[in-house]
VMD Tcl script that builds the backbone (N, CA, C; Angstrom):
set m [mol new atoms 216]
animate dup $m
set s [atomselect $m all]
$s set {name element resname resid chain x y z} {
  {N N UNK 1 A -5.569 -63.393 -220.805}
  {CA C UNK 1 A -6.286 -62.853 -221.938}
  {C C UNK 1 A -6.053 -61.351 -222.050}
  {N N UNK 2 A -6.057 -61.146 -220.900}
  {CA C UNK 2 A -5.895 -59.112 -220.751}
  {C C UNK 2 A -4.447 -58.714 -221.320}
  {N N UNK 3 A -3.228 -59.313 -221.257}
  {CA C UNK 3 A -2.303 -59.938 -221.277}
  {C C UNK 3 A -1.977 -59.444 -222.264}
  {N N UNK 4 A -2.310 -60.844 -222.549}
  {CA C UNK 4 A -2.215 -60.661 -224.605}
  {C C UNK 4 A -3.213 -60.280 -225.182}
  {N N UNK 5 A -4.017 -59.266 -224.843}
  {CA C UNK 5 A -4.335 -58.230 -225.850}
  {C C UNK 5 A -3.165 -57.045 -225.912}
  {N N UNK 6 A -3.205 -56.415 -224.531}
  {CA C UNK 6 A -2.437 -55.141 -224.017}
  {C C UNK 6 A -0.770 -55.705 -225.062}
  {N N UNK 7 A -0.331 -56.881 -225.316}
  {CA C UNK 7 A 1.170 -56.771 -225.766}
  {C C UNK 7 A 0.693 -56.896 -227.059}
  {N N UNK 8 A -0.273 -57.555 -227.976}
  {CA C UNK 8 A -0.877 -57.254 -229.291}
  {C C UNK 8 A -1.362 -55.950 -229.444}
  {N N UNK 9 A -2.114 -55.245 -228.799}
  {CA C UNK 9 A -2.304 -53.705 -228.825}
  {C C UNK 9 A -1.028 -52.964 -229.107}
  {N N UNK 10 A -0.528 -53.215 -228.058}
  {CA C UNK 10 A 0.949 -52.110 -228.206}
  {C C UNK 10 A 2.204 -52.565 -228.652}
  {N N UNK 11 A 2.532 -53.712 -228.725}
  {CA C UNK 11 A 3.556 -54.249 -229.555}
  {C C UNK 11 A 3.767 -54.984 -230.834}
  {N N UNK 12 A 2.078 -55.307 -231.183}
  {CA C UNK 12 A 2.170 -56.189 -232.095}
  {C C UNK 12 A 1.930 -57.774 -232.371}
  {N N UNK 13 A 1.375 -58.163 -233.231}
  {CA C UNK 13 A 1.430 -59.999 -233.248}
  {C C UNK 13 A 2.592 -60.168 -233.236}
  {N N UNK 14 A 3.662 -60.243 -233.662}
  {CA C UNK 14 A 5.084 -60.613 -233.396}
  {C C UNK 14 A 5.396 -60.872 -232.494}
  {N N UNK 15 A 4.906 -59.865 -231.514}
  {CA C UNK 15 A 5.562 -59.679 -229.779}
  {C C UNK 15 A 4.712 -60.694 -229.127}
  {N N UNK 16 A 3.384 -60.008 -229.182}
  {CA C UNK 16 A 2.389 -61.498 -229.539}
  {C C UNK 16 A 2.698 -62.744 -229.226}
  {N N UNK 17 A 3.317 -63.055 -230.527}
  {CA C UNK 17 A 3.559 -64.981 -230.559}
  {C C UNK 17 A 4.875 -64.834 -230.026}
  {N N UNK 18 A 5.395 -63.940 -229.751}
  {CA C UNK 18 A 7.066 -64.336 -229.000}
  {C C UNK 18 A 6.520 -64.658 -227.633}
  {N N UNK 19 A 5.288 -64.164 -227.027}
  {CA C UNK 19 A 5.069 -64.337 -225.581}
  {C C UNK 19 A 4.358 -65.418 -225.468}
  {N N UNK 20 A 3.303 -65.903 -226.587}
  {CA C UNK 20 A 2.906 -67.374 -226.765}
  {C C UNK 20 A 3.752 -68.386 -226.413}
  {N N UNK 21 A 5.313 -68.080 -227.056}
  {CA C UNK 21 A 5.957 -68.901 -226.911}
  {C C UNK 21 A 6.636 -69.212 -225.644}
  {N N UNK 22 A 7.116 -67.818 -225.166}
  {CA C UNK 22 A 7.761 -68.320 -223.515}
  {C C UNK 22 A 6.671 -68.702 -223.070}
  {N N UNK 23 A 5.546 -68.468 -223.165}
  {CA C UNK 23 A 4.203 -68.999 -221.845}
  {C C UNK 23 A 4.503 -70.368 -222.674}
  {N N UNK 24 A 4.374 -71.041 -223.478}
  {CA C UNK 24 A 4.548 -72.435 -223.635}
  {C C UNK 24 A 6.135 -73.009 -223.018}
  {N N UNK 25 A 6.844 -72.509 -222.940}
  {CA C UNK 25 A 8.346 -72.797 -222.194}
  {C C UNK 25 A 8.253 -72.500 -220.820}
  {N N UNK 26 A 7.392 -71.795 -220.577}
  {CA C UNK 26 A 7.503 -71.881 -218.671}
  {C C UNK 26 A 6.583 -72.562 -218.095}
  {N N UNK 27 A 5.743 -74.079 -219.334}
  {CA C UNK 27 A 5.223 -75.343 -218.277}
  {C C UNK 27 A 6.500 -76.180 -217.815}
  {N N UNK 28 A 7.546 -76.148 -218.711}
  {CA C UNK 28 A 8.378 -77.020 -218.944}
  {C C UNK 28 A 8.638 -77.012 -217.236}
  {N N UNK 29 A 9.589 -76.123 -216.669}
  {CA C UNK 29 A 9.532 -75.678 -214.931}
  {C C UNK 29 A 8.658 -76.180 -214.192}
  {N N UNK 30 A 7.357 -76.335 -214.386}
  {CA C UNK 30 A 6.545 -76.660 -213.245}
  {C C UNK 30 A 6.678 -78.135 -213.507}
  {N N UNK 31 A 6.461 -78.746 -215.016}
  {CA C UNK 31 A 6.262 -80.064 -215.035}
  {C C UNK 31 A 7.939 -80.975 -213.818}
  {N N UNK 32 A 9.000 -79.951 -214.007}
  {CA C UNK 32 A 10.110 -80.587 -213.294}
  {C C UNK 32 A 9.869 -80.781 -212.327}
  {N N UNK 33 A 9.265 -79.485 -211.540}
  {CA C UNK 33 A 8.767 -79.352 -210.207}
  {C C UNK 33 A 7.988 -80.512 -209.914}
  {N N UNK 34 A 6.869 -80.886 -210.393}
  {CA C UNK 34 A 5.808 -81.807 -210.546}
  {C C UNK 34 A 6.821 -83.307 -210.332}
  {N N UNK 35 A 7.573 -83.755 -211.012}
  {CA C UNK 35 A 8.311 -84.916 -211.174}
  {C C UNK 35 A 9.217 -85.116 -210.222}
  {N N UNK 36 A 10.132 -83.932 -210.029}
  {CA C UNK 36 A 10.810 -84.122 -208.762}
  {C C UNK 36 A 10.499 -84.333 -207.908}
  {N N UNK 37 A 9.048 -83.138 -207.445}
  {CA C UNK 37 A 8.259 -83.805 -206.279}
  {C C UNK 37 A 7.902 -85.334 -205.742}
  {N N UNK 38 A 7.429 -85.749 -207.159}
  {CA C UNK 38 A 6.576 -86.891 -206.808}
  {C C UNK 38 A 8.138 -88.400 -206.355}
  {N N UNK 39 A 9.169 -87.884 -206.958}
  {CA C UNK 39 A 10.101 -88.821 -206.771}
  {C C UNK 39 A 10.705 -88.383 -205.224}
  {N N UNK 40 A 11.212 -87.144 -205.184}
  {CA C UNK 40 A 11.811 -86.692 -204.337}
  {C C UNK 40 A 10.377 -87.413 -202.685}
  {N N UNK 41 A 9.047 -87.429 -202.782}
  {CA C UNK 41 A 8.425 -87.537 -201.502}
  {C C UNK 41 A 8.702 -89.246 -201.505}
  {N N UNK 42 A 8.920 -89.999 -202.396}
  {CA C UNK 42 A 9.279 -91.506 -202.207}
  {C C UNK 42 A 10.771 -91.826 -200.995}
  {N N UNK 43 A 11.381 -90.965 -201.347}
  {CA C UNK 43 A 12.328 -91.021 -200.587}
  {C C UNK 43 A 13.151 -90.316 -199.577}
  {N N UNK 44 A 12.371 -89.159 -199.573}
  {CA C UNK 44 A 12.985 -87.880 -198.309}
  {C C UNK 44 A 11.196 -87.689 -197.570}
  {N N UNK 45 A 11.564 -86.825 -196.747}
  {CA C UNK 45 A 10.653 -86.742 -195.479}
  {C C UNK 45 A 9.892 -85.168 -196.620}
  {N N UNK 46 A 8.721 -84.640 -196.452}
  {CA C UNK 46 A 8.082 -84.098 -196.917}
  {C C UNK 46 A 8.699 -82.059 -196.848}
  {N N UNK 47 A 9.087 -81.924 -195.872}
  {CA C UNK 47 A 9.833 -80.686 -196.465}
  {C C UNK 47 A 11.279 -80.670 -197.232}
  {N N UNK 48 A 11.872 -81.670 -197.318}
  {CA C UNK 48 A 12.622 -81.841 -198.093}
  {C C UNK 48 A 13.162 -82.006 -199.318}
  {N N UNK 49 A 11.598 -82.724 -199.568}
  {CA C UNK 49 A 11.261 -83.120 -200.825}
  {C C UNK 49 A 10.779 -81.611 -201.499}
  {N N UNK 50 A 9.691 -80.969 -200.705}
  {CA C UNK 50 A 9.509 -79.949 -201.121}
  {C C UNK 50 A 10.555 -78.877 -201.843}
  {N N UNK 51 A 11.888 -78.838 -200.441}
  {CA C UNK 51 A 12.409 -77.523 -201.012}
  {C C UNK 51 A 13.580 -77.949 -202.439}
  {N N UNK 52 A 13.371 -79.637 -202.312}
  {CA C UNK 52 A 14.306 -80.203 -203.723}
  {C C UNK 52 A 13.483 -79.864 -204.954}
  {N N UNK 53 A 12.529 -80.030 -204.857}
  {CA C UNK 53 A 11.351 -79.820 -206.128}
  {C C UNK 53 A 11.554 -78.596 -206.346}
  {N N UNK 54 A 11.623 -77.400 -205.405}
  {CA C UNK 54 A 11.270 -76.063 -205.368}
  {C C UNK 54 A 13.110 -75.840 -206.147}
  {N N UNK 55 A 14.163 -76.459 -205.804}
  {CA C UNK 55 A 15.210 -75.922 -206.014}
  {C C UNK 55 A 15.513 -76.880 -207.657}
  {N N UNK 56 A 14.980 -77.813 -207.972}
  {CA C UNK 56 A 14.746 -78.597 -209.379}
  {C C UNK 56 A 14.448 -77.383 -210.209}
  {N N UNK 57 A 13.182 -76.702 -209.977}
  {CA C UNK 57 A 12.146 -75.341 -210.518}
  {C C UNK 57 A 13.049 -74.647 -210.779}
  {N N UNK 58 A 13.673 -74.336 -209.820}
  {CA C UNK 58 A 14.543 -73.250 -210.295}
  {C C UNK 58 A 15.764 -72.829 -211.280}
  {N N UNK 59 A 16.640 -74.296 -210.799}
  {CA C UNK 59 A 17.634 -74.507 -211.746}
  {C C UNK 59 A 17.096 -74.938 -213.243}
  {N N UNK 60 A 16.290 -75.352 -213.492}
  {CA C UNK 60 A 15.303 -75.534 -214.966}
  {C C UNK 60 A 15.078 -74.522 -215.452}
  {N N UNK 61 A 14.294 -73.528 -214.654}
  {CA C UNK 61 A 13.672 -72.058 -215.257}
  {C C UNK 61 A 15.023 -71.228 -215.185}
  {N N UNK 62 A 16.183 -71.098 -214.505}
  {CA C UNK 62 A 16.768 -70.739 -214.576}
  {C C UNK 62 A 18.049 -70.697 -216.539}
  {N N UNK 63 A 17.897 -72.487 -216.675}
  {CA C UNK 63 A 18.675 -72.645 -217.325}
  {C C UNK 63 A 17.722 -72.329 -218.768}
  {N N UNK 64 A 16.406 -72.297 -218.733}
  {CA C UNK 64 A 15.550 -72.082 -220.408}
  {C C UNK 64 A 15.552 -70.375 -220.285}
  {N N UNK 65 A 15.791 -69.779 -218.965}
  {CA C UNK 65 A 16.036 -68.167 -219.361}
  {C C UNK 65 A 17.289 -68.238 -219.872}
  {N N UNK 66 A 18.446 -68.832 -219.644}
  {CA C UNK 66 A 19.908 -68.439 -220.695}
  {C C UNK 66 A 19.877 -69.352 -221.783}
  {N N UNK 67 A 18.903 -70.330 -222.076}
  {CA C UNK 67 A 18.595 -70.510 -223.368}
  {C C UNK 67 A 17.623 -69.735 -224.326}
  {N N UNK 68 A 16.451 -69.090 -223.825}
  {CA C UNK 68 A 16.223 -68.148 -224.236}
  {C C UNK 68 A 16.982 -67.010 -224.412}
  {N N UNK 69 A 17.532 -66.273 -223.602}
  {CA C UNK 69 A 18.002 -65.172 -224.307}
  {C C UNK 69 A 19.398 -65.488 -225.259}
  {N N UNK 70 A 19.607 -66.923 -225.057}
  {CA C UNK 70 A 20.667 -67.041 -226.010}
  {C C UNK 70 A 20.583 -66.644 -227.331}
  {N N UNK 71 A 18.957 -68.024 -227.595}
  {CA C UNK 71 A 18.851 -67.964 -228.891}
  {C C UNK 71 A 17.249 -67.053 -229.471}
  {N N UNK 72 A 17.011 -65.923 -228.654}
  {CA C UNK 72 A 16.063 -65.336 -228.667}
  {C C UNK 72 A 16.175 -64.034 -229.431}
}
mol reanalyze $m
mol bondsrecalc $m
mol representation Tube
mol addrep $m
């Protein structure tokens, strides 16, 4: 909330809803995380699964930041 006042204060609604929008694009990452997990603990031993979920997260958030700044 503090957040998005301080970038509406000083940048504007524009900037505003541009940050609305990545905060709605960076559930997308956790939900992978979330899914991989739950598949990845069916079949690997529990830190494994972990650091696959954790490395799923990454390559996801990784790939919507060069889609964002592609088409941003």
């Amino acid at each position: 909330l503090i957040a998005h006042y301080i970038v509406a204060s000083e940048r504007g609604i524009e900037a505003l809803r541009a940050t609305i929008v990545f905060g709605m694009w960076s559930i997308i990452p956790y939900f992978v995380y979330l899914v991989s997990l739950w598949y990845f603990t069916g079949i690997m031993r529990l830190p494994l699964a972990l650091a696959g979920a954790v490395g799923c997260w990454g390559l996801c958030a990784w790939l919507l930041i060069l889609g964002w700044n592609h088409f941003h």
